[in-house]
ZALO-566257 format. One line per field, with one value per atom (N, C-alpha, C): residue in three letters; chain; atom name; z, y, x. Coordinates in nm, 2 decimals, decimal comma, padded with zeros to 4 digits. Layout:
N
res	(ALA; ...);
chain	(A; ...);
atom	(CA; ...);
Z	(Z; ...);
Y	(Y; ...);
X	(X; ...);
end
This chain:
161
res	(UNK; UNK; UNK; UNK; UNK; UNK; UNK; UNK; UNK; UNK; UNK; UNK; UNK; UNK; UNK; UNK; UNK; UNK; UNK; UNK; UNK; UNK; UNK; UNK; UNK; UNK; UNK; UNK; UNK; UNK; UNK; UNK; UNK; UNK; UNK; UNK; UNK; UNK; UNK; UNK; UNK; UNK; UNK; UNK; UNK; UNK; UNK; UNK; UNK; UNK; UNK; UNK; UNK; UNK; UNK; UNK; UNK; UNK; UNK; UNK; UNK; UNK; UNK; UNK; UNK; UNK; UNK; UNK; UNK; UNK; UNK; UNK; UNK; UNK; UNK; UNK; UNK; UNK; UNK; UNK; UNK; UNK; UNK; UNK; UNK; UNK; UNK; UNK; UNK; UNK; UNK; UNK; UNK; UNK; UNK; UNK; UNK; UNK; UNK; UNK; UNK; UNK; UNK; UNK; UNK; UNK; UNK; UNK; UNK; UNK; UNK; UNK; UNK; UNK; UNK; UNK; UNK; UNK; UNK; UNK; UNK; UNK; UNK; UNK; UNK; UNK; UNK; UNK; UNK; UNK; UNK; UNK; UNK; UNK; UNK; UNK; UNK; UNK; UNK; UNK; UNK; UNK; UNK; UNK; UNK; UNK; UNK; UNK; UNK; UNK; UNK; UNK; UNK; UNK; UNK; UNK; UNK; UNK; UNK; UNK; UNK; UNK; UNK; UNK; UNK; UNK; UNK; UNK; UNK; UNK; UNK; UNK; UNK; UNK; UNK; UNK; UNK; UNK; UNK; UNK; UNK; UNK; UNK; UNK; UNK; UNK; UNK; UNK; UNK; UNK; UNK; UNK; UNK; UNK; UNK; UNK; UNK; UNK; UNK; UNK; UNK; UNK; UNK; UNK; UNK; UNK; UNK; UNK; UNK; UNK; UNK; UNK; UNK; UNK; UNK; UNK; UNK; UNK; UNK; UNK; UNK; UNK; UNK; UNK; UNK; UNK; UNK; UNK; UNK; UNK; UNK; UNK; UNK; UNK; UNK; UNK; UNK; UNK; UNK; UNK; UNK; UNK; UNK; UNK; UNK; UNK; UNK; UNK; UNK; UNK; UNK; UNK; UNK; UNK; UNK; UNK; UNK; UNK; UNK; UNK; UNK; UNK; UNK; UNK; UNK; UNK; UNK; UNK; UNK; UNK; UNK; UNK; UNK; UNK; UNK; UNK; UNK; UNK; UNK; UNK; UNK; UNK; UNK; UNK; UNK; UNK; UNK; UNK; UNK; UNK; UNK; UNK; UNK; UNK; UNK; UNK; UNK; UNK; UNK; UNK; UNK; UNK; UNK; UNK; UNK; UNK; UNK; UNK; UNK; UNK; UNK; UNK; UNK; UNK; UNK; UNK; UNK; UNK; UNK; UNK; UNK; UNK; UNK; UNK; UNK; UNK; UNK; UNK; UNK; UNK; UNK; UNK; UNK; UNK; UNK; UNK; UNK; UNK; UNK; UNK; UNK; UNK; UNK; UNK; UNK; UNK; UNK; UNK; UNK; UNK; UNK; UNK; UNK; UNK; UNK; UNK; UNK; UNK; UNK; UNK; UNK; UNK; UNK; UNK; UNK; UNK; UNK; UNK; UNK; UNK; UNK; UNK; UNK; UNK; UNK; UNK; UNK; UNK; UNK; UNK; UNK; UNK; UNK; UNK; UNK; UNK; UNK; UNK; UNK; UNK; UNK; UNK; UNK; UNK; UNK; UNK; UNK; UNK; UNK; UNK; UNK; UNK; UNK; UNK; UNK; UNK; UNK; UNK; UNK; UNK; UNK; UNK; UNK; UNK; UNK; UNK; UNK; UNK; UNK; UNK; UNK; UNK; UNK; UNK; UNK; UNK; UNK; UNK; UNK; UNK; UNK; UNK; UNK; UNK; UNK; UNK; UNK; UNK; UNK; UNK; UNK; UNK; UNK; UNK; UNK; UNK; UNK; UNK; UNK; UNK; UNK; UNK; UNK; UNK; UNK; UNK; UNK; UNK; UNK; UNK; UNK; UNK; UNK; UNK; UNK; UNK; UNK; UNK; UNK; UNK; UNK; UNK; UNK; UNK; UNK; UNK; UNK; UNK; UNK; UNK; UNK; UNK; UNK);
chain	(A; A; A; A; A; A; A; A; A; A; A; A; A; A; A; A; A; A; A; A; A; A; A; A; A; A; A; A; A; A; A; A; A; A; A; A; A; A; A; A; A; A; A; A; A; A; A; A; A; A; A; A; A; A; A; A; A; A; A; A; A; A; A; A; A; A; A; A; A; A; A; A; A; A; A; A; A; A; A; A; A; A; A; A; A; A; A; A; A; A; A; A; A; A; A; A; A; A; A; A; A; A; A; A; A; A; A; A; A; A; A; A; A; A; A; A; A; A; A; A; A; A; A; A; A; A; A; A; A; A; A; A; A; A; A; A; A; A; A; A; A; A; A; A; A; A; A; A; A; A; A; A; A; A; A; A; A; A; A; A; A; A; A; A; A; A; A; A; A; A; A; A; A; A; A; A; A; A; A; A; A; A; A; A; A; A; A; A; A; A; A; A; A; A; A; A; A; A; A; A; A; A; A; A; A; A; A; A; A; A; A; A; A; A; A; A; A; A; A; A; A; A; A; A; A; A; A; A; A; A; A; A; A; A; A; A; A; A; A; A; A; A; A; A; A; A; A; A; A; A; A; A; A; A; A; A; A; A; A; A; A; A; A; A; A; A; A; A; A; A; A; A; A; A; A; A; A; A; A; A; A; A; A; A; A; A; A; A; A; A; A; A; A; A; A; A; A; A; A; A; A; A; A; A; A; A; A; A; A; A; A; A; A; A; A; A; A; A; A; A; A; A; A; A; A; A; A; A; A; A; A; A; A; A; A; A; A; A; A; A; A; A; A; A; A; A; A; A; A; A; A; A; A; A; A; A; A; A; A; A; A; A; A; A; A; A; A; A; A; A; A; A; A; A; A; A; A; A; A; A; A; A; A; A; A; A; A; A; A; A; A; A; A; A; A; A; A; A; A; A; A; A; A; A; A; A; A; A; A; A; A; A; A; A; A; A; A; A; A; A; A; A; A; A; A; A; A; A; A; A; A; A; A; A; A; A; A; A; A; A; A; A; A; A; A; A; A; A; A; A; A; A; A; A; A; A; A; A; A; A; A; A; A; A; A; A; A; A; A; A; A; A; A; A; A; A; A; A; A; A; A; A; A);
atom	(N; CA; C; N; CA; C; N; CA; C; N; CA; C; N; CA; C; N; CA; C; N; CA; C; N; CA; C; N; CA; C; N; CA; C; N; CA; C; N; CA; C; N; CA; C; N; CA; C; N; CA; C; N; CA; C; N; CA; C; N; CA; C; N; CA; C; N; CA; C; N; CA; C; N; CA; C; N; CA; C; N; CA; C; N; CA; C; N; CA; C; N; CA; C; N; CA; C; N; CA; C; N; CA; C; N; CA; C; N; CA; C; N; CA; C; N; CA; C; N; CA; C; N; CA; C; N; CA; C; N; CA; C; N; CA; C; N; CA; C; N; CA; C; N; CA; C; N; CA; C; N; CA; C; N; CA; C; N; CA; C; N; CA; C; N; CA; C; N; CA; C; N; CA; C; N; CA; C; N; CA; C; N; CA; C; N; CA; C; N; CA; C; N; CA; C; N; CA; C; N; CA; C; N; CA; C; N; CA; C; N; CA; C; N; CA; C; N; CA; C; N; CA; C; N; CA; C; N; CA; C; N; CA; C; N; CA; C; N; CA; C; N; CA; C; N; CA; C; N; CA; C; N; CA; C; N; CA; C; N; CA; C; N; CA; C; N; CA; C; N; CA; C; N; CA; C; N; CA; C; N; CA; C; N; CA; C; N; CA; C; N; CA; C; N; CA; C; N; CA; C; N; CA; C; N; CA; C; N; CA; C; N; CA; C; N; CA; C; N; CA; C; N; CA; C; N; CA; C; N; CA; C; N; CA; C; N; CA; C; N; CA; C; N; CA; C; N; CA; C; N; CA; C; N; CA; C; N; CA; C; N; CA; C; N; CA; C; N; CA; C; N; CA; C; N; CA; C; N; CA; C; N; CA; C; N; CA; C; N; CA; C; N; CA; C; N; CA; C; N; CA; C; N; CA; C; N; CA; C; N; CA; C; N; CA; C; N; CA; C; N; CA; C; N; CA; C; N; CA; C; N; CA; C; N; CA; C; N; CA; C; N; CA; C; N; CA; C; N; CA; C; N; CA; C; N; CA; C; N; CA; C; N; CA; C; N; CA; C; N; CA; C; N; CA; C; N; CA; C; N; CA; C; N; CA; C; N; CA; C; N; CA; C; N; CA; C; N; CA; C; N; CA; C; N; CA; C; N; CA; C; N; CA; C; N; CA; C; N; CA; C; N; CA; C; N; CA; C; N; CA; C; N; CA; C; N; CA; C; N; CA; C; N; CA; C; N; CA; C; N; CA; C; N; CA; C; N; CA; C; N; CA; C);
Z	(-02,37; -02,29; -02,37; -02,35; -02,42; -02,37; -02,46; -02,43; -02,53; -02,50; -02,55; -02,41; -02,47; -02,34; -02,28; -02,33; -02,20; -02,14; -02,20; -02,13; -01,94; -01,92; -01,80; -01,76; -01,66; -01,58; -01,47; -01,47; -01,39; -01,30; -01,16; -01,07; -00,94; -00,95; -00,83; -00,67; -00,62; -00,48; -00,41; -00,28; -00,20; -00,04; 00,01; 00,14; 00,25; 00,32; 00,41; 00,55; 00,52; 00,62; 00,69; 00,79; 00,90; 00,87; 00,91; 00,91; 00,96; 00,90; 00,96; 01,10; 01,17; 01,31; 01,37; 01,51; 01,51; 01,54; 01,53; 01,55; 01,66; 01,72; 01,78; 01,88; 01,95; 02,07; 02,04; 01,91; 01,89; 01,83; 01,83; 01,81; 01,90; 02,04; 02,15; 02,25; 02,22; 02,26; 02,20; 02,10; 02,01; 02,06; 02,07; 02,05; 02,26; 02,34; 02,46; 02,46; 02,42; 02,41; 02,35; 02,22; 02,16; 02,26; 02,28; 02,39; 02,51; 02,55; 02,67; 02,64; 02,50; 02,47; 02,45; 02,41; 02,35; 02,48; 02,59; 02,71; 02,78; 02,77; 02,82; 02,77; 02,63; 02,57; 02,59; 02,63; 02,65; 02,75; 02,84; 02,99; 03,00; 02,93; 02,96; 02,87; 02,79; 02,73; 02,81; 02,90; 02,94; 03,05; 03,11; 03,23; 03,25; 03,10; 03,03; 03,01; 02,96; 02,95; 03,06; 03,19; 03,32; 03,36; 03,34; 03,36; 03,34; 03,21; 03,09; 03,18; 03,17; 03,22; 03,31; 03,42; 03,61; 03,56; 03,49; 03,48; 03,43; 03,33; 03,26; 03,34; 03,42; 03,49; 03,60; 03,69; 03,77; 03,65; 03,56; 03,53; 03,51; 03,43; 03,41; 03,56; 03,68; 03,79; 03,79; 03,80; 03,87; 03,78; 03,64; 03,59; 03,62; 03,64; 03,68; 03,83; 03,88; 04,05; 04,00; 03,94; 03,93; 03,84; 03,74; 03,71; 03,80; 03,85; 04,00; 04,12; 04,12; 04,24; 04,20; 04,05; 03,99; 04,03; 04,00; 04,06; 04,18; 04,23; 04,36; 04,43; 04,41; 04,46; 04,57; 04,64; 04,76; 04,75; 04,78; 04,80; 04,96; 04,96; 05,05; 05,22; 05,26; 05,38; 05,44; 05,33; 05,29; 05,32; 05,34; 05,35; 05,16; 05,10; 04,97; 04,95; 05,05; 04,99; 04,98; 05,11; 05,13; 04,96; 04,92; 04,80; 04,71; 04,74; 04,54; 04,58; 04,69; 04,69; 04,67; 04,74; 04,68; 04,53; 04,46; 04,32; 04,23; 04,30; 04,25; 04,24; 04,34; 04,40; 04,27; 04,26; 04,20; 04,02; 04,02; 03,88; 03,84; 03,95; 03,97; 04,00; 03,95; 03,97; 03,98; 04,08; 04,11; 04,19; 04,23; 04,31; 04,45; 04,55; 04,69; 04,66; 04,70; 04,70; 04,79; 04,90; 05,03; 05,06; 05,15; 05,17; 05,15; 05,16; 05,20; 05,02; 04,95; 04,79; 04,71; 04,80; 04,72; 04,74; 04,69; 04,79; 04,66; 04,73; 04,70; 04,69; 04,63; 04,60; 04,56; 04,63; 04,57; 04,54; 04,37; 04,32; 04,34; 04,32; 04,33; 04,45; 04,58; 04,75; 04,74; 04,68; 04,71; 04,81; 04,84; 04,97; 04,96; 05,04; 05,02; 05,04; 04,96; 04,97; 04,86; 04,85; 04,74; 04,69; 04,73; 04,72; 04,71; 04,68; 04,66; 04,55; 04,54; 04,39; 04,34; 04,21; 04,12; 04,11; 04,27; 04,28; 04,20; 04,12; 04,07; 04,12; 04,13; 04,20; 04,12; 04,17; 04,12; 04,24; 04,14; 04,22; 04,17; 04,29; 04,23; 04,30; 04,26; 04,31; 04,27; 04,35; 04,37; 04,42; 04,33; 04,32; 04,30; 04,40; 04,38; 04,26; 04,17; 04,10; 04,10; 04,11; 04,10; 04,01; 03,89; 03,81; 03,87; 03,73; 03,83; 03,75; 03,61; 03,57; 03,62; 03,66; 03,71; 03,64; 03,50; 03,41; 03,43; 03,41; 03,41; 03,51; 03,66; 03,76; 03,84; 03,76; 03,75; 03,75; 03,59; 03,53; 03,61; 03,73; 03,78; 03,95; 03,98; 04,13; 04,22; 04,32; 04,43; 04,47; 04,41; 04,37; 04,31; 04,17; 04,05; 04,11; 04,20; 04,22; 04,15; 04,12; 04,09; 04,12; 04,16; 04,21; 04,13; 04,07; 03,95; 04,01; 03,97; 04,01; 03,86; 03,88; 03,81; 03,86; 03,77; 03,86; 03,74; 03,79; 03,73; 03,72; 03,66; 03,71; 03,65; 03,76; 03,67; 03,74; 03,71; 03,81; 03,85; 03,97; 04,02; 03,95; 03,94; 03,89; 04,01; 03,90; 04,03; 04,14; 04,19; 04,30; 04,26; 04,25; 04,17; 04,29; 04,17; 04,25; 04,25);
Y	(01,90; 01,93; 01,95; 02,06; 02,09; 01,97; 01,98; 01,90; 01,96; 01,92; 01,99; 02,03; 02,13; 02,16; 02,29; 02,33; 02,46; 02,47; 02,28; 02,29; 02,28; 02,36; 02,38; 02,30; 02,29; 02,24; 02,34; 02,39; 02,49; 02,46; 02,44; 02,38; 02,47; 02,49; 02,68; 02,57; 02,70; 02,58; 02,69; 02,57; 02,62; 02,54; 02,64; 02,70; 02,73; 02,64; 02,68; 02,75; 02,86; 02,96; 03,01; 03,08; 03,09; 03,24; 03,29; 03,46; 03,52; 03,63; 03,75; 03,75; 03,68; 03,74; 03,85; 03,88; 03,96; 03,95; 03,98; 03,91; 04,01; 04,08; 04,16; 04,13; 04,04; 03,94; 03,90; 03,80; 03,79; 03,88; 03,99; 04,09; 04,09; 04,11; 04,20; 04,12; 03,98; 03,87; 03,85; 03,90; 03,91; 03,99; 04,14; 04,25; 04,21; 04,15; 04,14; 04,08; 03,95; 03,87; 03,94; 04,00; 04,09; 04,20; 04,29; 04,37; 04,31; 04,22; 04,17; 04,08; 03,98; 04,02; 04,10; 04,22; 04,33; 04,39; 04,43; 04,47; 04,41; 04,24; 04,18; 04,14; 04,15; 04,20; 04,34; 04,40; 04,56; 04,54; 04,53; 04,51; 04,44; 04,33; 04,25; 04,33; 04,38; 04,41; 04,56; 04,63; 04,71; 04,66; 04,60; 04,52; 04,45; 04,43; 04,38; 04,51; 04,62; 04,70; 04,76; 04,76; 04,85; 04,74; 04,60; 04,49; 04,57; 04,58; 04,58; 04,74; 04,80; 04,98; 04,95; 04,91; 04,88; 04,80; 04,72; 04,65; 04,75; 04,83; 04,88; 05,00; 05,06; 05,16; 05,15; 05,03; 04,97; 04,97; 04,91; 04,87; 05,00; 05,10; 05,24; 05,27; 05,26; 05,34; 05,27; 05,09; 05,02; 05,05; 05,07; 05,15; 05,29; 05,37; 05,49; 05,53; 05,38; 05,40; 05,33; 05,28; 05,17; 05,25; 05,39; 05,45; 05,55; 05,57; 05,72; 05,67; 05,51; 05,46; 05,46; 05,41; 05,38; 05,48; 05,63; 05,75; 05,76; 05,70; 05,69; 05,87; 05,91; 06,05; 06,02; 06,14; 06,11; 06,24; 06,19; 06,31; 06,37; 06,54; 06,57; 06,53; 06,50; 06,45; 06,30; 06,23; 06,03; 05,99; 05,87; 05,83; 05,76; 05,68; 05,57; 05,51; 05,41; 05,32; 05,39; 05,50; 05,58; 05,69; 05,72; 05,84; 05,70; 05,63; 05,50; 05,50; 05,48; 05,44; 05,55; 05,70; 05,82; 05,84; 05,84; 05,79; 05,71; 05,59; 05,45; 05,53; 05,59; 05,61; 05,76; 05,85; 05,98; 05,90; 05,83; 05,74; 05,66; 05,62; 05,54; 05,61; 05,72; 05,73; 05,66; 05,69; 05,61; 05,48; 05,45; 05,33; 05,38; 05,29; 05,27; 05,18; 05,23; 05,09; 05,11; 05,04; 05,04; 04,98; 05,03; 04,99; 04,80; 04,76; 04,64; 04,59; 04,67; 04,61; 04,59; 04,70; 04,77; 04,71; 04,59; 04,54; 04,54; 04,56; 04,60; 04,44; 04,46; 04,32; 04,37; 04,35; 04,37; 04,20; 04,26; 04,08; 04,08; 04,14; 04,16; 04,06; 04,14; 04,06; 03,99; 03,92; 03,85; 03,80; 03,97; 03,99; 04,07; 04,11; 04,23; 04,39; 04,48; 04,60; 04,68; 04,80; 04,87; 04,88; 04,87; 04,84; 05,00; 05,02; 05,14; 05,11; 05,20; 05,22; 05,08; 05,08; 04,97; 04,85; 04,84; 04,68; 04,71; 04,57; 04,59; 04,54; 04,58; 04,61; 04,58; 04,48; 04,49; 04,51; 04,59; 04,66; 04,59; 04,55; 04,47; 04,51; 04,53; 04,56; 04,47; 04,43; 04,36; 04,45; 04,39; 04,48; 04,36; 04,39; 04,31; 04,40; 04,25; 04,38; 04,30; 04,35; 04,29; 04,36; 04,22; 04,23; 04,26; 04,35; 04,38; 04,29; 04,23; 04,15; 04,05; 04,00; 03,83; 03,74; 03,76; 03,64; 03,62; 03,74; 03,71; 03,73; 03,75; 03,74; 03,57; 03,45; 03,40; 03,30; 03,38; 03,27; 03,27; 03,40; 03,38; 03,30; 03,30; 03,26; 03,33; 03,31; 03,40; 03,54; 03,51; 03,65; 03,71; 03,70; 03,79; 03,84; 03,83; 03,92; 03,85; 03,89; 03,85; 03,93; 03,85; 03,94; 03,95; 04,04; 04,08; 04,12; 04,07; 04,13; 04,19; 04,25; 04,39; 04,35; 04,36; 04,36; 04,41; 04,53; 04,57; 04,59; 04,58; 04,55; 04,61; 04,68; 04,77; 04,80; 04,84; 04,89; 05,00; 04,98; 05,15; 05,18; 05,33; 05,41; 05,46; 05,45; 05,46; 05,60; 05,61; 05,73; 05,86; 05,99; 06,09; 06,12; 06,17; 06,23; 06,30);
X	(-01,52; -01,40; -01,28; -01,20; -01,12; -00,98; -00,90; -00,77; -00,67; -00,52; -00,38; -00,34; -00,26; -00,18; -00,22; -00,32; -00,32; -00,49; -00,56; -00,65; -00,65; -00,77; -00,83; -00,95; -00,94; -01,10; -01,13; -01,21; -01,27; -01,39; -01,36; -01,45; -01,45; -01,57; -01,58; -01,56; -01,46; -01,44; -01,56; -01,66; -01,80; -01,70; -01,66; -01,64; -01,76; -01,75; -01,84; -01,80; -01,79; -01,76; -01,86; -01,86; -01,95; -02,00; -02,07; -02,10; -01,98; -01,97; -01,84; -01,88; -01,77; -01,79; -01,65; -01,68; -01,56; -01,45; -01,36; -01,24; -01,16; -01,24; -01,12; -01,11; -01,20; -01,11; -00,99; -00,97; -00,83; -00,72; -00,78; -00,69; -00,61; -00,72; -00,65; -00,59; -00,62; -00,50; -00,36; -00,39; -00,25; -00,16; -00,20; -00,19; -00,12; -00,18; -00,11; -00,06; -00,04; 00,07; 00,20; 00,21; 00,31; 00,35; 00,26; 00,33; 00,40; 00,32; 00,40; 00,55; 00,54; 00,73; 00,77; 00,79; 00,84; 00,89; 00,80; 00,86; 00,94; 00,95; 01,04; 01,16; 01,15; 01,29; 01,34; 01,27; 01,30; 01,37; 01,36; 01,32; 01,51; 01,46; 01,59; 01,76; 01,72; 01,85; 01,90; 01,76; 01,83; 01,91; 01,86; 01,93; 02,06; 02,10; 02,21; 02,32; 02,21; 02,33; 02,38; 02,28; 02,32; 02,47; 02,41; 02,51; 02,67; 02,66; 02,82; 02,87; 02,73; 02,76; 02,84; 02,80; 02,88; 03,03; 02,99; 03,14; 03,26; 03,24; 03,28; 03,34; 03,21; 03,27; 03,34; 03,33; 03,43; 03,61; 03,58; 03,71; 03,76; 03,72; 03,78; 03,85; 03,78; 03,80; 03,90; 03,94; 04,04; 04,17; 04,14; 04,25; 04,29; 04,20; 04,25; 04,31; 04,29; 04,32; 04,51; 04,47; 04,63; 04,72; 04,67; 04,78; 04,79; 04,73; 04,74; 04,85; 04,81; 04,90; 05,04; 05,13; 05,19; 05,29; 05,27; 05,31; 05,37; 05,32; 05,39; 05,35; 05,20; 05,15; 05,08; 05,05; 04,95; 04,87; 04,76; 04,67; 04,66; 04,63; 04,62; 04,57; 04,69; 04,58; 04,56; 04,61; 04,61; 04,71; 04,67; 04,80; 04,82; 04,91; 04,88; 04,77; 04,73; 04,60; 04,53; 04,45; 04,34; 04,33; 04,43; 04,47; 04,42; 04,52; 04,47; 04,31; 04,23; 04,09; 04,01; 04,05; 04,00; 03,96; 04,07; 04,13; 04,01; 04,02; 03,94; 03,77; 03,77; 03,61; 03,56; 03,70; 03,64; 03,62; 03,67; 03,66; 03,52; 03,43; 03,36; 03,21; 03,16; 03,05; 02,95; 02,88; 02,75; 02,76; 02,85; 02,91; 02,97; 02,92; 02,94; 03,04; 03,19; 03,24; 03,34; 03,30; 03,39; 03,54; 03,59; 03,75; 03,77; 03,66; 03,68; 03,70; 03,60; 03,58; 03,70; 03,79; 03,89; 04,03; 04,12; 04,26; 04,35; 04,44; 04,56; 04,68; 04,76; 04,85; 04,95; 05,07; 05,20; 05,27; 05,25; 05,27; 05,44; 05,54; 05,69; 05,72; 05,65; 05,67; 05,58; 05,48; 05,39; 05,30; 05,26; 05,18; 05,10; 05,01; 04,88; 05,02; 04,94; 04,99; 04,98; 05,00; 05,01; 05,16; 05,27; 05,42; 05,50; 05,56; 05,69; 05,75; 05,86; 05,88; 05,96; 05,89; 05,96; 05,89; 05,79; 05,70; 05,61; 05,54; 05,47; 05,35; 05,24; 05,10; 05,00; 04,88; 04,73; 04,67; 04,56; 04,46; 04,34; 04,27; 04,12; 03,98; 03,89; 03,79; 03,70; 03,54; 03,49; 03,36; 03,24; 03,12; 03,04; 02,92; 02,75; 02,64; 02,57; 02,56; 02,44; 02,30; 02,15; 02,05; 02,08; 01,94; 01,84; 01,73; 01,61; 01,51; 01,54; 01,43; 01,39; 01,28; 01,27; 01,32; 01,28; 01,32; 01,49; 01,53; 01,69; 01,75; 01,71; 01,76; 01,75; 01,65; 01,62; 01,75; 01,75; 01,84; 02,00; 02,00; 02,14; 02,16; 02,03; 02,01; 02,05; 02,09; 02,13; 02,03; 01,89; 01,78; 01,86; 01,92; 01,98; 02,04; 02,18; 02,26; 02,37; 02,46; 02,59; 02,76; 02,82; 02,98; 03,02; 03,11; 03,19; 03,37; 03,43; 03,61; 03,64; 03,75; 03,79; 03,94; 04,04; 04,17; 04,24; 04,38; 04,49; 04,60; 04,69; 04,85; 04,94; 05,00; 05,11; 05,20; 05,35; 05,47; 05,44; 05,47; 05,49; 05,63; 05,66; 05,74; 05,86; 05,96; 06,08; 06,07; 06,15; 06,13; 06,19; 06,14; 06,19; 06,34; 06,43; 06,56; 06,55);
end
């Protein structure tokens, strides 16, 4: 037997392993298990992004309704609120969003309205918005719906001379 420092002992390791069998049973359990997170992460972040989309695009409209109103303009035909919610709506593709969604506040008088010149005004809107994943509609109750408000505030503009 050798000895110093760079002796070895060499001892063959006997494994008793079974015959090659096949493994692609657990392949194809793997292989579904993996797919089936991968679609559910899929699944869920789109659902997240339709989330942020809707929010997002509500908020553009409720801004673009609150500098229209500011103006103090009317559209053909409208009266004020009816023009600001026209407004709100041509901003808001893809969204039903009815008179009721849509209110008006004149914070100056401290009462519902869209105001006249100089009051200053938020405009708020209010949208249902329903997950479609189970997992994460789960996690919100109500069967994955959820309400979202949007609100904006700005003076209206004095009255032209």
């Amino acid at each position: 037997m050798a000895t110093g420092r760079h002796a070895s002992v060499y001892t063959p390791r006997v494994t008793n392993r079974p015959t090659r069998r096949s493994s692609r049973g657990q392949a194809l359990v793997e292989t579904a298990i993996s797919v089936l997170l991968l679609v559910m992460c899929t699944a869920t972040i789109i659902d997240f992004g339709r989330f942020f989309w809707s929010l997002l695009t509500v908020q553009n409209g409720v801004t673009q309704g609150t500098r229209f109103a500011v103006t103090n303009q009317l559209l053909d035909g409208l009266g004020r609120d009816d023009s600001i919610r026209k407004a709100i709506r041509e901003a808001t593709p893809g969204f039903a969003l009815g008179d009721d969604d849509i209110v008006f506040y004149n914070v100056s008088k401290g009462g519902p309205g869209s105001g006249g010149p100089r009051d200053t005004i938020r405009v708020t809107v209010e949208q249902e918005f329903q997950f479609l994943t189970p997992l994460v509609a789960d996690l919100f109750g109500d069967g994955g719906s959820i309400r979202f408000r949007v609100s904006s505030t700005m003076q209206n503009e004095p009255d032209e001379f």
